[in-house]
SEFIVO-680968 format. One line per field, with one value per residue (C-alpha): residue number from 1; residue in one letter; x, y negated, z. Coordinates in steps of 0.1 Angstrom, whole numbers. Layout:
residues N
n = NUM,...
res = A,...
u = X,...
v = Y,...
w = Z,...
end
This chain:
residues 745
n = 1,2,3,4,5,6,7,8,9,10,11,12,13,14,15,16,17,18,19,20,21,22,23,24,25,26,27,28,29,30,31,32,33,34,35,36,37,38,39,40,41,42,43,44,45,46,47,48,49,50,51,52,53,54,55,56,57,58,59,60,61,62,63,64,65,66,67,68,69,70,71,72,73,74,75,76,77,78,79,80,81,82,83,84,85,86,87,88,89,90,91,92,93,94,95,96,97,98,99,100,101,102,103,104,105,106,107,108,109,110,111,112,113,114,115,116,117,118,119,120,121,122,123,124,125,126,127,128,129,130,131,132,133,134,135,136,137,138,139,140,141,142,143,144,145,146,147,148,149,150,151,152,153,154,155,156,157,158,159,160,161,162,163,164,165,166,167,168,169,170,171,172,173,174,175,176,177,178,179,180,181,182,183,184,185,186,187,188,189,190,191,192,193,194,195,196,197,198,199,200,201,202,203,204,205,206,207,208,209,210,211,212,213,214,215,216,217,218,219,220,221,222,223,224,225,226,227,228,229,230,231,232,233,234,235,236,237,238,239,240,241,242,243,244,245,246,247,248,249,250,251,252,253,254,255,256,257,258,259,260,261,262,263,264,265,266,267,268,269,270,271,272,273,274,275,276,277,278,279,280,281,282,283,284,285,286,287,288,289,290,291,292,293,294,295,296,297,298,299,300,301,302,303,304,305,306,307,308,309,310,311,312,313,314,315,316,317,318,319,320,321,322,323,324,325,326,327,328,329,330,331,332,333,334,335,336,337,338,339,340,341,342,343,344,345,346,347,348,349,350,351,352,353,354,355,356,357,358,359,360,361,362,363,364,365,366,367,368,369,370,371,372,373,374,375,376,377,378,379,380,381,382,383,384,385,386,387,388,389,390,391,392,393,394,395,396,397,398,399,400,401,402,403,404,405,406,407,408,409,410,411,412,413,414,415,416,417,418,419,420,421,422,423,424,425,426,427,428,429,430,431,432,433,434,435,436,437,438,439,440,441,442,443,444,445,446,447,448,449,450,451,452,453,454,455,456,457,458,459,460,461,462,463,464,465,466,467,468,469,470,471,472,473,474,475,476,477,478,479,480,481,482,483,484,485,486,487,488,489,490,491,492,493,494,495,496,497,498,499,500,501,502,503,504,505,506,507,508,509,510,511,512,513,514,515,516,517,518,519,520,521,522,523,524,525,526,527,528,529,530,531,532,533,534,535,536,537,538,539,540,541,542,543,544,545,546,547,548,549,550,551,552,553,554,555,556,557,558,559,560,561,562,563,564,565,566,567,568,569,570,571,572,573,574,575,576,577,578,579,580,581,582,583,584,585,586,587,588,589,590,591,592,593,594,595,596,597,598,599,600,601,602,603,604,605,606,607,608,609,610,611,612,613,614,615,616,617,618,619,620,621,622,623,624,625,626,627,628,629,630,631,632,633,634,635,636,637,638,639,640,641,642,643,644,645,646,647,648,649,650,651,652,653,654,655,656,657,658,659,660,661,662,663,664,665,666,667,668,669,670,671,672,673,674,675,676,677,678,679,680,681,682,683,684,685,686,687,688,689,690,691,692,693,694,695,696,697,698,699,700,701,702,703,704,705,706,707,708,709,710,711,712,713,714,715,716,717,718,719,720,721,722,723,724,725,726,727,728,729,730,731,732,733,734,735,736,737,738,739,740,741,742,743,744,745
res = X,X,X,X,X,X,X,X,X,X,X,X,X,X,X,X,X,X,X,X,X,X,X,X,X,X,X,X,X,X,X,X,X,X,X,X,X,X,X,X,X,X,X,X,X,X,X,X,X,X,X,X,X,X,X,X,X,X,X,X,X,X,X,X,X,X,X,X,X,X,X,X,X,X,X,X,X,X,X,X,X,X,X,X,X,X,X,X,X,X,X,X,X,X,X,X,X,X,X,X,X,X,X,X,X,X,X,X,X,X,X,X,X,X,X,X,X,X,X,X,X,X,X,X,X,X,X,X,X,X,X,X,X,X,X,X,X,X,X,X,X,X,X,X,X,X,X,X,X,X,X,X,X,X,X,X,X,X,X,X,X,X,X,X,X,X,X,X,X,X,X,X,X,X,X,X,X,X,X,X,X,X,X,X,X,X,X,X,X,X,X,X,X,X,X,X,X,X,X,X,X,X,X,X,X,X,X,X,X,X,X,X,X,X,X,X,X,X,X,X,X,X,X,X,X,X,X,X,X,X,X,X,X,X,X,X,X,X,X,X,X,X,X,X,X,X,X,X,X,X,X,X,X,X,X,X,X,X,X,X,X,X,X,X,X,X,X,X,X,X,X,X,X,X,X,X,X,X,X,X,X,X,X,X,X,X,X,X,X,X,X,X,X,X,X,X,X,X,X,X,X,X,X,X,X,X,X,X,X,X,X,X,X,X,X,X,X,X,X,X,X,X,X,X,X,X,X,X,X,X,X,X,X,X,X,X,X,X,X,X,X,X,X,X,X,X,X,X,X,X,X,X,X,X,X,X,X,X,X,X,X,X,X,X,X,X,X,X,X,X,X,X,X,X,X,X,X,X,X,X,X,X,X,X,X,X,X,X,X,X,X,X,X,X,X,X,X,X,X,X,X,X,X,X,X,X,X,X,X,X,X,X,X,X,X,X,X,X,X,X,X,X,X,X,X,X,X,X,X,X,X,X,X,X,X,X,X,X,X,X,X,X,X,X,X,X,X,X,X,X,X,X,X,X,X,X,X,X,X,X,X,X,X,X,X,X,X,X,X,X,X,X,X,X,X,X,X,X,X,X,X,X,X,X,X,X,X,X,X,X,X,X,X,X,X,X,X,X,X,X,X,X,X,X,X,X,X,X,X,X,X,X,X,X,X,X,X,X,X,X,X,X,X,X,X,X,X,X,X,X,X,X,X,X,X,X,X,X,X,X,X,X,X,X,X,X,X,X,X,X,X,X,X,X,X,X,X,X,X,X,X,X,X,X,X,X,X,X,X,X,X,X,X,X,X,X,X,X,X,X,X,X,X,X,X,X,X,X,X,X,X,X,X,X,X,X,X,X,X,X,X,X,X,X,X,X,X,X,X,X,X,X,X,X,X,X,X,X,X,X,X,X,X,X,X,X,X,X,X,X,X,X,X,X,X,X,X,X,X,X,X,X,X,X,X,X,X,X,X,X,X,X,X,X,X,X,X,X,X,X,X,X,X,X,X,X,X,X,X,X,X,X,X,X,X,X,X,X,X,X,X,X,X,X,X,X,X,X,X,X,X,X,X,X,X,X,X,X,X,X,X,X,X,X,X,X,X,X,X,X,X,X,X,X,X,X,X,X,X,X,X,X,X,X,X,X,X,X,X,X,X,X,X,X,X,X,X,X,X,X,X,X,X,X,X
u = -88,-95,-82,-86,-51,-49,-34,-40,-38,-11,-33,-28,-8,-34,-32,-62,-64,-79,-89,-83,-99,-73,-92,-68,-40,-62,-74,-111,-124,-118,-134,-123,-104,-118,-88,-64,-57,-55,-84,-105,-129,-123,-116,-129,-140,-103,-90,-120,-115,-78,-83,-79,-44,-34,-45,-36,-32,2,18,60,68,101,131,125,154,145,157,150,110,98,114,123,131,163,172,183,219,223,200,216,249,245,226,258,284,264,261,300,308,288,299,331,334,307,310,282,263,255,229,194,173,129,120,105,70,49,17,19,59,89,113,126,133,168,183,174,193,218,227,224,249,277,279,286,254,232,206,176,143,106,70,79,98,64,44,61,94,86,63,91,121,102,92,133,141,113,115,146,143,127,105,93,60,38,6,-30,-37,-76,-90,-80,-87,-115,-117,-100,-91,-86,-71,-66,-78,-105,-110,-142,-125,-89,-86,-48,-57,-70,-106,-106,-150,-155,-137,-148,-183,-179,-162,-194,-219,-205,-220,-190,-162,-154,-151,-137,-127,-108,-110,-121,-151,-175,-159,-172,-156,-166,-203,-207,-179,-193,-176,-166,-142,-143,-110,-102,-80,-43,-52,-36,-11,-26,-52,-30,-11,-46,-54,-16,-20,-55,-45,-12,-32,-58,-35,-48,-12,-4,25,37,38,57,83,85,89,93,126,128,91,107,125,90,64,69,60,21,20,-2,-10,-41,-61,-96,-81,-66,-97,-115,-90,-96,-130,-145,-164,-138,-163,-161,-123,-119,-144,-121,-89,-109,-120,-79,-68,-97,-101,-76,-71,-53,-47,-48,-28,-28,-23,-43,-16,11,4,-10,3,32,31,63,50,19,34,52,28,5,33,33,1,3,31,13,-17,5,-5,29,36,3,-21,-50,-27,-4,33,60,46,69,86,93,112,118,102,138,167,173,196,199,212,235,256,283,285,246,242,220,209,233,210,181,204,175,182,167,143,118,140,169,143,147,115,106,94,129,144,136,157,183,182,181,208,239,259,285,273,239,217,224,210,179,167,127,112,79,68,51,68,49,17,22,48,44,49,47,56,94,96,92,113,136,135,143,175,185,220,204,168,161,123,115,78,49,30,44,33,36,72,82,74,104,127,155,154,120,125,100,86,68,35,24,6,36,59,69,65,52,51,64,40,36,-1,-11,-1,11,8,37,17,36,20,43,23,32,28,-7,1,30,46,42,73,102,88,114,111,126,154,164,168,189,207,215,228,250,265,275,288,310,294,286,316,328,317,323,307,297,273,256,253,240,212,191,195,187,185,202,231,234,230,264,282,271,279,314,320,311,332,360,350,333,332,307,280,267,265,241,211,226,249,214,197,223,222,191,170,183,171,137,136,129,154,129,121,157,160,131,149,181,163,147,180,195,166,174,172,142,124,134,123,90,90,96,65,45,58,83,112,148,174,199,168,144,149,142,108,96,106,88,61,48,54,28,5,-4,-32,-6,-1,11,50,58,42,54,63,29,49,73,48,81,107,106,118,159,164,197,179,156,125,101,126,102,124,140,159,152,113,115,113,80,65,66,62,32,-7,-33,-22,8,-14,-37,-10,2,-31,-40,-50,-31,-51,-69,-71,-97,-105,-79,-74,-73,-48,-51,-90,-91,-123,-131,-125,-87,-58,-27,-20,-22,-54,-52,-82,-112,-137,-134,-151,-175,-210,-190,-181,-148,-125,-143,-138,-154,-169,-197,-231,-230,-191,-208,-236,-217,-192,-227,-214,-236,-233,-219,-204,-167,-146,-113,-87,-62,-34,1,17,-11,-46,-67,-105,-123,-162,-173,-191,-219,-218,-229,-195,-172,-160,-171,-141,-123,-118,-114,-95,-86,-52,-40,-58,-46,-38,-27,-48,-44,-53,-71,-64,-81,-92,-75,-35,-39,1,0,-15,9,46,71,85,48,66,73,109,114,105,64,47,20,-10,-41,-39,-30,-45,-66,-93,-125,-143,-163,-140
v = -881,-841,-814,-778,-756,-723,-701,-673,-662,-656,-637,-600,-577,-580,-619,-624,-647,-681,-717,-742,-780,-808,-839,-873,-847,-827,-790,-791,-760,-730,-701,-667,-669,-654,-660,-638,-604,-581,-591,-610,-627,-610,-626,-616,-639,-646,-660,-682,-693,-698,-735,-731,-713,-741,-769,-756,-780,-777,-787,-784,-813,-818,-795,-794,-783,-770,-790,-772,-767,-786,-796,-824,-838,-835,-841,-817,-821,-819,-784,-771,-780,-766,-735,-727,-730,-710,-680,-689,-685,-654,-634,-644,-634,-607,-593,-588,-565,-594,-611,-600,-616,-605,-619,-606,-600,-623,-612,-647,-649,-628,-649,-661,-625,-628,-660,-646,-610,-626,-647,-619,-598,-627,-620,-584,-580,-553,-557,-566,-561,-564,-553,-520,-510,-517,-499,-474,-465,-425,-425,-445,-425,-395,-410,-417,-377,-368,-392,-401,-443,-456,-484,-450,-461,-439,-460,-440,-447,-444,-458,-426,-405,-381,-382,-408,-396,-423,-409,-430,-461,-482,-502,-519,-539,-537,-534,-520,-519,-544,-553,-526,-530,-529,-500,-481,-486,-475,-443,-439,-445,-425,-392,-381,-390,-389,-404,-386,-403,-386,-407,-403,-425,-437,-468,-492,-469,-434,-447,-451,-415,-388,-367,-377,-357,-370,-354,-354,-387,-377,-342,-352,-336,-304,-305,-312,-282,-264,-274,-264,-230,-225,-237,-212,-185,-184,-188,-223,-242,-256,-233,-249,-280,-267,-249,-280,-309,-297,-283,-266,-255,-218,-231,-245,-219,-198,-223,-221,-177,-167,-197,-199,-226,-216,-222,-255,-271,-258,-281,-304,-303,-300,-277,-246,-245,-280,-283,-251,-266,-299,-280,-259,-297,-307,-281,-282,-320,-348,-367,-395,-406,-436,-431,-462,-471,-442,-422,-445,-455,-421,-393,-373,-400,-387,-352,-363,-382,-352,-328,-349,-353,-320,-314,-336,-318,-285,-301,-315,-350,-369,-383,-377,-398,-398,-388,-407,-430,-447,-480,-504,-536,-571,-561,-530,-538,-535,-509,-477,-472,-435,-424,-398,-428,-434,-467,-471,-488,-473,-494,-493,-483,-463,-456,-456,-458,-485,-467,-486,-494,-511,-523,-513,-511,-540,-518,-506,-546,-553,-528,-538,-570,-555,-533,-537,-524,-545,-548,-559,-584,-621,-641,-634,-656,-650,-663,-654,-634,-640,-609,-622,-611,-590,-561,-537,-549,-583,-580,-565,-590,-624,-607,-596,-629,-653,-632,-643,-667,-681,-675,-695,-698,-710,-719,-738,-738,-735,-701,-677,-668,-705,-710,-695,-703,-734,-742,-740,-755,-764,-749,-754,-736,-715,-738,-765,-746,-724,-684,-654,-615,-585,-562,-529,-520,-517,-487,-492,-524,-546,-575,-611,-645,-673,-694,-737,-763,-778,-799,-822,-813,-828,-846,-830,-799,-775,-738,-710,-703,-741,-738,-708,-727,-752,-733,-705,-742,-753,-719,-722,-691,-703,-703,-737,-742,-765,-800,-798,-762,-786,-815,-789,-774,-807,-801,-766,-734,-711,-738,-737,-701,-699,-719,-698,-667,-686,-693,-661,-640,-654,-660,-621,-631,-649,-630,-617,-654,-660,-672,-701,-707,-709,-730,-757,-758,-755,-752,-793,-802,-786,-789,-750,-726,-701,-715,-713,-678,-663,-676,-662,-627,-627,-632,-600,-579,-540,-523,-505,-542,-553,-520,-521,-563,-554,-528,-554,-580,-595,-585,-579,-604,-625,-648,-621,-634,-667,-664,-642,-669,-696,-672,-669,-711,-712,-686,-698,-670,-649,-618,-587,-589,-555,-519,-486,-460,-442,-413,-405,-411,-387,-414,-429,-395,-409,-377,-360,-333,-354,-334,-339,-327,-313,-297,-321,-299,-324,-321,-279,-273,-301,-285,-248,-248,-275,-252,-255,-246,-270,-298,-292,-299,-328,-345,-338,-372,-382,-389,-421,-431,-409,-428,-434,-471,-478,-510,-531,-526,-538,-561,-591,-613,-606,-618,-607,-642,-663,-679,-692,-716,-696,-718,-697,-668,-695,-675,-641,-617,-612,-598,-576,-543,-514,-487,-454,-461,-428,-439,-470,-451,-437,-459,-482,-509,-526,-547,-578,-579,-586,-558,-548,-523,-509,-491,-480,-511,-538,-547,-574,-588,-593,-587,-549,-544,-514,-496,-460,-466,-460,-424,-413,-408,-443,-480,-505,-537,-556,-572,-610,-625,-637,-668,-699,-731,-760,-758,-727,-690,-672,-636,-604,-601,-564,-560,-565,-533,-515,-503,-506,-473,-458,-449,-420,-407,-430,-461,-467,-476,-448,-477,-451,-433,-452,-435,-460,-468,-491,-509,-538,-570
w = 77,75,58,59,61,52,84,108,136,164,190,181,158,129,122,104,75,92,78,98,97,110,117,131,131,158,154,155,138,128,100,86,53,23,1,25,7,42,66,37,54,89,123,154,185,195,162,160,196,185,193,231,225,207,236,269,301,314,280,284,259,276,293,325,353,384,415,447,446,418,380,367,331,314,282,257,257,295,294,270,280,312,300,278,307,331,307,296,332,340,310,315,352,351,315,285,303,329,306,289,265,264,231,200,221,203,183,162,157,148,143,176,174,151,165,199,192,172,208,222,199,198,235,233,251,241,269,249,267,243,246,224,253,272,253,225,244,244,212,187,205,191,160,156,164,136,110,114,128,157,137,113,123,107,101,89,53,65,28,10,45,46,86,110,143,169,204,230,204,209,175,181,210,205,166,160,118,94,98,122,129,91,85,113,110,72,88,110,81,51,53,32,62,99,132,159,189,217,251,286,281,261,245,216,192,207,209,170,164,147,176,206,230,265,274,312,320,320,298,266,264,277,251,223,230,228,197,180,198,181,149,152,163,132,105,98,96,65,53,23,36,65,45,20,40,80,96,129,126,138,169,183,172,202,225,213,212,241,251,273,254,266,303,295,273,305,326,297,310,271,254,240,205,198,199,182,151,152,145,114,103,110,87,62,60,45,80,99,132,152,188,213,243,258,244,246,284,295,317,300,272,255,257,240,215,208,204,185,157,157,156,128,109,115,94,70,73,71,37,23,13,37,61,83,60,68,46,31,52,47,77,102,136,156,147,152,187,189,227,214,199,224,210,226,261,287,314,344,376,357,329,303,267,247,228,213,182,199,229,269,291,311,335,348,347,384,388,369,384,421,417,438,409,395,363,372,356,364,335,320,284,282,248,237,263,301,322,352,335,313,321,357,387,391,428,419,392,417,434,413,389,423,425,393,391,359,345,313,294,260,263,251,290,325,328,357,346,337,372,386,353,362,332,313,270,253,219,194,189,159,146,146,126,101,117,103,118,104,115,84,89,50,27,-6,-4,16,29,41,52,64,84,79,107,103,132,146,179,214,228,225,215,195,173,199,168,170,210,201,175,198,224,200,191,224,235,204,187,151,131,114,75,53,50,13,26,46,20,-6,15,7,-33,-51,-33,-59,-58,-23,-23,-45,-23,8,-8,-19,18,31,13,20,62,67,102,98,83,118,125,92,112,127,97,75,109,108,70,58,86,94,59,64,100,106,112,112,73,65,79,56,29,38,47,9,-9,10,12,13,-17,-9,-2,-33,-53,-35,-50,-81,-84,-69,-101,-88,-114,-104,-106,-88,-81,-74,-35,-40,-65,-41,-12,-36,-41,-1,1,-28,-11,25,30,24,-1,-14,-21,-30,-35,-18,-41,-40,-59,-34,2,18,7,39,64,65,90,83,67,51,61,94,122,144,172,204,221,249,251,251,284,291,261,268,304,305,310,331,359,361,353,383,404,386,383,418,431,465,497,497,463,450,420,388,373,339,337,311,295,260,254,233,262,267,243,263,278,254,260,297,293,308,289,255,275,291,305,297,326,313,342,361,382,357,374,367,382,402,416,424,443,458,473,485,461,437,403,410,442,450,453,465,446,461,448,458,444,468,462,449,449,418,406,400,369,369,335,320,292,321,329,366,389,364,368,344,346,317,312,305,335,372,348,367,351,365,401,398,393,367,371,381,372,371,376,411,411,390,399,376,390,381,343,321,319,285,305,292,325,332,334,321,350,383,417,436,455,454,484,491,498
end
């Protein structure tokens, strides 16, 4: 028997629309879905590979305890049992701050995300550790002083854009937007609109720009103080805008008058005319931008992110369409945790403050681990994430991770970091359960797909929000409810939601406990917790969610929550469940003001002292690494590491050393021929690759490799060659511009 199942994929932020063909209850193939409203019709190379995800060797279809050296099967109640009574006994003689959870990582699955945090949070822990702090930490802590919350993400609406600027972003490889190929190369055809492209090299994305900058590696900052100082200096700022919608704009001008911008686009190494003709087109043009990791991950990344937002304010492309919005949300990607809170952790030995939206770095938890403070970490709970591969450092992590008193994994492989768990649960994949992401890429329209197991689990194989169920229930966490809540999850769900409502009011202290309340109700009679969770999210949506619903036809109501609950069951490809106000594009700024707050008090000194000459010190490269590494390449052979069977890139060179013909030259190295890169954190052998799209003076090395599979070991894991103390003051490791050096192995 076969059938094909609407889907799609888990292997990066985008989630195309896929169709799957189940054959003898076995994945066999896979095609783009036409019927999905966001990517219609789109998937790249990975989500038609998708198939290898889903069948790795090394299958955990069991919990497994380590004893001494090696792990053996357990069952659940004795892992969970014991998993609850160490953390019982380490909170209790150690207090909160003694545990962590890194969760809510996952390109294919939020949901882990609320029961995890929701542990977390009935601990009095506040440690929570994500891949926003890996990557976003300085660029959504800005975003939070600005537009008033750290999720604010302000995402290009390119359709109604006259000129896309991508900086740091390469598209063609790394997509970052719906359909991101399609609607570049529309960009690069239409003589009407633009691509500009601002990155060291010639990437995928640069080669088919209209303009390309090839700003210096590390410059960004430097240049986008530049361009802000030209733009101030001709009278070009938008000034109603500013006085409309921007506050503080006074308290920052100064930092721009006689600025030397000719001698930092010379540092810049650009041409001075061609960055002077891109501010006229910024000010002249109806524009976007598209930051990533070269931004995010780059030298002075706060600084940047700073002074791009501003450059963006100055053009007066927040809130405007064509410009850059805060779109509507199923759900906000984290919290808001401002630092100035007293109420707000900081981490004890680096004391950073978590803020990617309620996320620390990973970078600083070796530390944090290592420490010989008293409140040090003692129990870390990993769940949809591999540390060991993906986050800096994997050295300090081993190390730090065998200090541990209690390391627990929810996982579907043994991975790198399973590998030193003692106690490694197994989960469910995406494709054998009910998981969606919340990721806001689309502007007006609010775009949902709840993806439905299309096949059965392996063994004993669990959702990550049922392991968490199971253990808030054995540490006593989820408060007691009646037995006629439970008996009326199985009939009708406005019934049952009367009765939870009933019961709620009159036991408040439960509410923060809703998750597992709605897990151990109606998560049992539909065997997913993450099912019963969507549910329970629709029928207390935020009032914005549900205005935004109701403009996309979805009227209001007491059952408003659940049609629109019934409404994404009945629509597997997914679809549009609500409709920013295109009105109002400012509704989203929730500053105190309620305008584009464009003065940090903290970021002053960085961004007025920071010229040419400063940055020739700063970028000076230190004796014996005369090259800079690039950590963490984006290609179409990389999915973060998620695919650890090498046979999807089969006959592909797909981890390879990246250098410039004339570096090559002149290092006497040649195309093909192992290589050994050294950097401050080690060094490690892989293949050089020869190419004219690399920047002289860079290296390449893509990320999600050093993958153990089976007996063998897959590629380069670039982290060995990254330190986790390599970072910008907010915590972002620094991984576009690591000193190194290049020889033959």
């Amino acid at each position: 028997m076969e059938q094909w199942h609407k889907t799609g994929c888990v292997l990066c932020a985008q989630n195309c629309g896929l169709e799957i063909l189940v054959k003898d209850g076995r994945m066999t193939k896979v095609r783009p879905d036409k019927d999905n409203p966001r990517s219609k019709g789109y998937a790249c190379r990975k989500g038609l590979n998708v198939i290898f995800h889903q069948y790795p060797k090394d299958r955990v279809t069991q919990p497994l305890k380590r004893i001494g050296d090696r792990f053996e099967p357990v069952s659940w109640d004795q892992a969970v049992g014991e998993i609850a009574a160490k953390i019982k006994n380490l909170v209790g003689t150690h207090g909160p701050r003694s545990i962590a959870y890194m969760g809510a990582s996952a390109q294919g699955g939020h949901f882990e995300a609320a029961f995890g945090l929701t542990l977390l949070r009935a601990l009095g822990s506040q440690n929570f550790y994500s891949s926003a702090g890996q990557e976003f930490s300085g660029s959504w802590w800005v975003l939070g002083r600005m537009l008033g919350k750290q999720y604010n993400v302000a995402v290009p609406d390119e359709h109604h854009a006259e000129m896309l600027v991508g900086w740091g972003w390469n598209g063609m490889e790394s997509h970052q937007m719906p359909r991101a190929p399609i609607v570049l190369r529309e960009f690069s055809k239409d003589e009407n609109r633009l691509l500009v492209v601002i990155d060291p090299r010639k990437s995928e994305t640069a080669a088919i720009a209209d303009i390309h900058l090839p700003v210096r590696p590390g410059a960004d900052a430097l240049l986008l103080k530049a361009m802000i100082a030209i733009i101030l200096d001709e009278g070009w700022e938008k000034k109603e805008y500013l006085s409309r919608f921007v506050d503080g704009f006074e308290k920052i001008k100064s930092w721009f008058e006689g600025f030397d911008a000719r001698a930092a686009i010379a540092f810049c190494q650009l041409d001075y005319d061609q960055v002077y003709d891109l501010c006229r087109l910024m000010t002249t043009r109806r524009w976007c931008m598209h930051p990533d990791l070269g931004i995010y991950m780059g030298w002075r990344s706060t600084l940047s992110c700073y002074l791009m937002n501003i450059l963006g304010a100055v053009c007066g492309i927040f809130g405007v369409r064509g410009g850059n919005i805060i779109p509507g949300m199923v759900m906000p990607m984290g919290f808001h945790a401002d630092e100035r809170d007293p109420n707000v952790w900081r981490t004890v030995a680096t004391h950073m403050p978590p803020a990617a939206a309620g996320s620390f770095p990973p970078a600083v938890m070796p530390e944090e681990i290592l420490t010989d403070h008293p409140e040090r970490l003692r129990a870390v709970y990993v769940s949809a994430c591999n540390p060991l591969r993906a986050y800096p450092d994997t050295t300090a992590y081993e190390k730090a991770f065998s200090k541990l008193d209690l390391l627990v994994v929810n996982e579907i492989v043994m991975s790198e970091t399973a590998r030193l768990a003692h106690y490694v649960l197994p989960c469910r994949t995406y494709y054998e359960c009910w998981d969606g992401t919340f990721f806001p890429w689309t502007y007006p329209e609010v775009f949902f797909q709840m993806r439905r197991p299309i096949v059965k689990p392996p063994g004993q194989c669990l959702e990550a929000a049922q392991i968490f169920t199971l253990i808030a229930d054995k540490l006593g966490i989820i408060p007691q409810f009646p037995e006629e809540l439970k008996n009326a999850a199985a009939g009708d769900r406005m019934t049952f939601g009367a009765k939870l409502m009933e019961w709620g009011m009159a036991a408040p202290d439960a509410l923060p406990k809703m998750p597992f309340v709605l897990a151990q109700t109606l998560g049992k009679a539909w065997d997913s917790a993450n099912l019963a969770a969507l549910w329970g999210m629709m029928m207390t949506a935020p009032k914005a969610f549900r205005k935004n619903a109701a403009r996309a036809g979805f009227a209001t109501g007491m059952d408003q929550g659940d049609r629109i609950f019934q409404a994404i069951l009945d629509n597997p490809q997914g679809l549009w469940v609500g409709q920013a106000d295109e009105n109002n594009p400012m509704d989203g700024i929730k500053t105190p003001s309620g305008k584009i707050e464009v003065y940090i008090p903290e970021m002053e000194q960085e961004a007025k002292t920071i010229d040419a000459a400063t940055e020739a010190k700063a970028l000076n490269l230190p004796d014996g690494f005369p090259l800079i590494l690039n950590a963490g390449r984006h290609t179409k052979y990389n999915a973060n590491t998620l695919m650890r069977n090498p046979d999807w890139n089969k006959g592909k060179r797909a981890c390879t050393v990246a250098m410039n013909p004339d570096d090559a030259r002149s290092f006497k190295l040649t195309d093909g021929q192992p290589v050994r890169v050294t950097t401050a954190a080690g060094s490690r052998v892989g293949e050089l690759e020869v190419s004219d799209q690399i920047r002289k003076g860079t290296v390449l090395i893509p990320h999600g490799f050093g993958l153990i599979y089976g007996d063998e070991t897959y590629g380069i894991n670039v982290n060995y060659l990254t330190k986790n103390s390599h970072r910008d003051p907010l915590g972002t490791p620094i991984h576009r511009f690591i000193p190194c050096r290049v020889e033959a192995a």
